[in-house]
N, C-alpha and C positions, 0 to 999 in steps of 0.2 A: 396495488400493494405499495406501501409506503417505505422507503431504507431510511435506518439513520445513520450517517458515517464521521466519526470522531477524526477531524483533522489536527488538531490543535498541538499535534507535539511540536516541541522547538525542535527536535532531531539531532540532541548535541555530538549523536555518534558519526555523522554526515560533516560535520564542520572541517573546511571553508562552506562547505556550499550552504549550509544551512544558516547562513550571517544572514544572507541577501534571498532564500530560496526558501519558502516551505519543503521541508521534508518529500510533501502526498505531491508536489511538483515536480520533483526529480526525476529525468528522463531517462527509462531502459527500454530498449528493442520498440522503440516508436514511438514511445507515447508516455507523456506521464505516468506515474505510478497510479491515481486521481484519474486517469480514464483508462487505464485498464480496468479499472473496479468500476467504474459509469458504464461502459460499453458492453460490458458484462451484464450489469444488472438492468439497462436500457434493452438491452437483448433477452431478457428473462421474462420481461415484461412491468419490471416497477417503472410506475407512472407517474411517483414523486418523490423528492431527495430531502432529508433537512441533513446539513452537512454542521457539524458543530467545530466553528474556528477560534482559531486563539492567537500565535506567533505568524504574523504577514497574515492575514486570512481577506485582505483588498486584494490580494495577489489570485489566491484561490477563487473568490466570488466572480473577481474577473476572466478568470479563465472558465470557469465553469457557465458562469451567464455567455458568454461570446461561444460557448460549441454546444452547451445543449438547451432543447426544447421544451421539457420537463419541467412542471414548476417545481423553484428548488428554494428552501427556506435558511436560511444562514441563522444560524446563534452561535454568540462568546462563549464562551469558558476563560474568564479569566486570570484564574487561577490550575497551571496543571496538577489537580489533586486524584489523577488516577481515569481510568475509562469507564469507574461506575459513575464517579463522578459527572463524564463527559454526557454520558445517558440521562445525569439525573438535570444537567442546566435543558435538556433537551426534552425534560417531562411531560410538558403539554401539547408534544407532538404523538405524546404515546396514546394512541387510541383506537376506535375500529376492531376490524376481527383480529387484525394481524400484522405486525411488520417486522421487518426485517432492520438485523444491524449485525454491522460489516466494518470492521476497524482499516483506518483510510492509511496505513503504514505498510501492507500487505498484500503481494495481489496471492489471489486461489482463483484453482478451475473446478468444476463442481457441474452437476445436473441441476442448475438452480430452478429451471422450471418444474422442475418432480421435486424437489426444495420447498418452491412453493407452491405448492399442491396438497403440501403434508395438514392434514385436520388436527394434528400434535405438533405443540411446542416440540423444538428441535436445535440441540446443538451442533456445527462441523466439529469434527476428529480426524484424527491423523498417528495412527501409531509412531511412536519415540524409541529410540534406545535410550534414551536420557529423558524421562521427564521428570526432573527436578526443576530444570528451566522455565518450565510452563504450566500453567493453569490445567490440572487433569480431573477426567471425568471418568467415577467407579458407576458402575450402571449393572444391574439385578433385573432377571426376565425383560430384557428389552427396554427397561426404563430407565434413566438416570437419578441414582439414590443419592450420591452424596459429589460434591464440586471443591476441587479444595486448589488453592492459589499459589504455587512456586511449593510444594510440599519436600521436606526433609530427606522424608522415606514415603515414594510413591507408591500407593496399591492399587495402582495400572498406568498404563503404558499410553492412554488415551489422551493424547494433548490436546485442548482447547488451540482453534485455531484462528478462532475470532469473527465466527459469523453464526449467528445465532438467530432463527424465524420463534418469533412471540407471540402467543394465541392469545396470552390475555393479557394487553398491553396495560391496563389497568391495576392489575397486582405487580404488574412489575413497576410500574411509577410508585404504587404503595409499599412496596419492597425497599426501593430506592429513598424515599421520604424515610423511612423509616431507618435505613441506612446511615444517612446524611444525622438526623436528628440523634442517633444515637455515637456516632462518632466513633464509626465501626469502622476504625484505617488497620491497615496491616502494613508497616513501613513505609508510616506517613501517605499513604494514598486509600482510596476506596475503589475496590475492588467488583466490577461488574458481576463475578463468581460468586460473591458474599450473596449480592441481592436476591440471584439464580438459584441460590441454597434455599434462600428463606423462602423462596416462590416453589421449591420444592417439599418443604415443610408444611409448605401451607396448599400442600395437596397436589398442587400443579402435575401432569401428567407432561414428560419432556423426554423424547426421544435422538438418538444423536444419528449423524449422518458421516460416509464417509467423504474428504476432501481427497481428489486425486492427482491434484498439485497445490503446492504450498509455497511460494517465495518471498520469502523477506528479505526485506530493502532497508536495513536497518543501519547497516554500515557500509564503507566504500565497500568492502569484499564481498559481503551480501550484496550488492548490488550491479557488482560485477559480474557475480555465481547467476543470479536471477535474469540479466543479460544474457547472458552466456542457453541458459535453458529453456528460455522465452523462445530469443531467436531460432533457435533448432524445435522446439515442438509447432509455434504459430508458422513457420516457412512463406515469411513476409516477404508480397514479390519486393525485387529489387530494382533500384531505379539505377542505371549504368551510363554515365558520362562518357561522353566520347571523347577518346585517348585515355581511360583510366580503363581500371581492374579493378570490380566488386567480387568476392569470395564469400561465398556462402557458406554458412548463415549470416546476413549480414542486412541493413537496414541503413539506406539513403534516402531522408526526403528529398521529392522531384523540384524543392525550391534549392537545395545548397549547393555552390559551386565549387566543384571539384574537377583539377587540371593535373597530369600527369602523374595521379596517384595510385596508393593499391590499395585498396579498403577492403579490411577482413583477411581472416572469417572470422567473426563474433564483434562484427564493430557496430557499432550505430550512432550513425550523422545526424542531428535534428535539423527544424528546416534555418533555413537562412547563413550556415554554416559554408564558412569558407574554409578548403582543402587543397594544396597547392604544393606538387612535387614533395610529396611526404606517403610514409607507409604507417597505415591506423590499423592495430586488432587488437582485439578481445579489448575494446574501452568503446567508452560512450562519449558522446562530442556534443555538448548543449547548443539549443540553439542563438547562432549568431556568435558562434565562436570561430575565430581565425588560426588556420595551423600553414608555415609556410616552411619547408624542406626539413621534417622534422622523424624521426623513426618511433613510433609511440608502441607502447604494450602497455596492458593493466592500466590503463587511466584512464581519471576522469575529469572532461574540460568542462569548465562550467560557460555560462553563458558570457557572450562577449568577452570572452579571453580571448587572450594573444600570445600564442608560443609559435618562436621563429630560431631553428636551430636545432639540435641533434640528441635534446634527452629520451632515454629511455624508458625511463615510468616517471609519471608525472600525478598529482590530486590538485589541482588548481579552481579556484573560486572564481564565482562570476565579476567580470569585469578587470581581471588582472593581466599584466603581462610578464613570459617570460622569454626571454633572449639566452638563447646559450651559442657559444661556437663551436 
């Protein structure tokens, strides 16, 4: 089974870190956001990736070439005109019985192998209290009838979650073409949902599935919330320096040094991270960032930072420093 996963956003809700950082690279409870979604679907059993980049996407190739074994196929998008968009620069990857696409901003937990098993096309769902916000899906005896994108006044509660298994990759590239040529944006972008409709119209039999974790990483807070929830359901063992205090749930790579600190609960160190007579929770600490006698809550340090001193929430970008007394 083939996935296709849309990297390409700038992530301007993530800025600082998004200057220097793709978005699908931003570190929560271990691991990029970009391998929690691989590790998942390498565990599920897809056997090939094309990943479609746009803002830094040298950053992603190289990270993704340097940890997995999968052939994995890169294409641009260079312009972000939306995620149908993203699927449709990625159209000649559409083919076969079946594949999967998995939007690369979002990690979900899911039964992907009975996922992929399914003989029908298939959308993820996630009941809402609010779905105005998102893309929902109205479905009649088991089938989904009609897909409609951020609606006004929603009639159902079924939010698109962004992972969607495609039986006939071929109408939906024709869907997509058909999309693009006819210049069917809905605020200024083109819509994966619009295509999904028209693949519906034109017979498609498409069934939805449910997701039973959902976290977005779309802003610092989301990002923190999705930390925070990560570390307590995955109960990542902990790696414990000696003379310091790890609190669980909490995540230290065995590469960063940490000296007479307390980490956690809810923190996560990446590797290469220096920690040094300071207290880190509930923040995430990128890797090859340096923190020297400092009390931290709700932050997040980006790579190669340097904060030395005593603030209390901090959002700092990779490669900065800050000094407080």
């Amino acid at each position: 089974m083939k996935a296709i996963i849309p990297v390409a956003g700038v992530g301007r809700r993530l800025r600082p870190h998004t200057h220097t950082q793709p978005k699908a690279l931003m570190h929560v409870a271990g691991r990029p956001i970009l391998g929690h979604i691989l590790d998942e679907l390498v565990a599920a059993g897809v056997d090939e990736a094309v990943l479609v980049v746009g803002h830094l996407g040298e950053k992603i190739e190289e990270f993704v070439r340097g940890r997995y074994k999968i052939p994995v196929h890169f294409v641009e998008q260079e312009e972000a005109l939306g995620n149908g968009h993203a699927i449709y620069v990625a159209r000649q990857h559409l083919d076969g019985d079946g594949v999967l696409i998995i939007m690369g901003d979002t990690i979900i937990k899911a039964d992907l192998p009975c996922v992929l098993a399914l003989e029908e096309s298939a959308i993820g769902v996630r009941e809402v209290a609010d779905a105005r916000r998102f893309g929902v899906v109205e479905v009649s005896d088991g089938h989904v009838r009609r897909l409609v994108e951020k609606p006004e006044v929603p009639q159902s509660n079924l939010a698109i979650v962004g992972v969607y298994l495609i039986r006939n990759p071929l109408l939906l590239a024709g869907c997509l073409e058909r999309l693009i040529n006819e210049g069917r944006q809905v605020r200024g972008e083109y819509w994966l949902a619009d295509a999904l409709q028209m693949m519906v119209e034109a017979g498609e039999r498409m069934r939805t599935f449910h997701i039973t974790g959902w976290f977005d990483c779309g802003t610092s807070e989301a990002l923190l919330e999705a930390n925070r929830e990560l570390l307590s359901s995955e109960l990542l063992p902990a790696y414990v320096p000696d003379g310091s205090v790890v609190l669980p749930p909490s995540f230290v790579d065995p590469s960063a040094r940490i000296e007479g600190s307390v980490i956690g609960p809810y923190a996560s160190v990446a590797e290469g991270a220096r920690v040094s007579h300071s207290v880190i929770r509930d923040s995430i600490v990128n890797a090859a960032a340096t923190l020297d006698g400092v009390l931290l809550e709700h932050s997040i340090i980006g790579e190669h930072a340097s904060v030395t001193g005593r603030p209390a929430r901090i959002n700092l970008g990779d490669s900065s420093e800050v000094e407080l007394g």
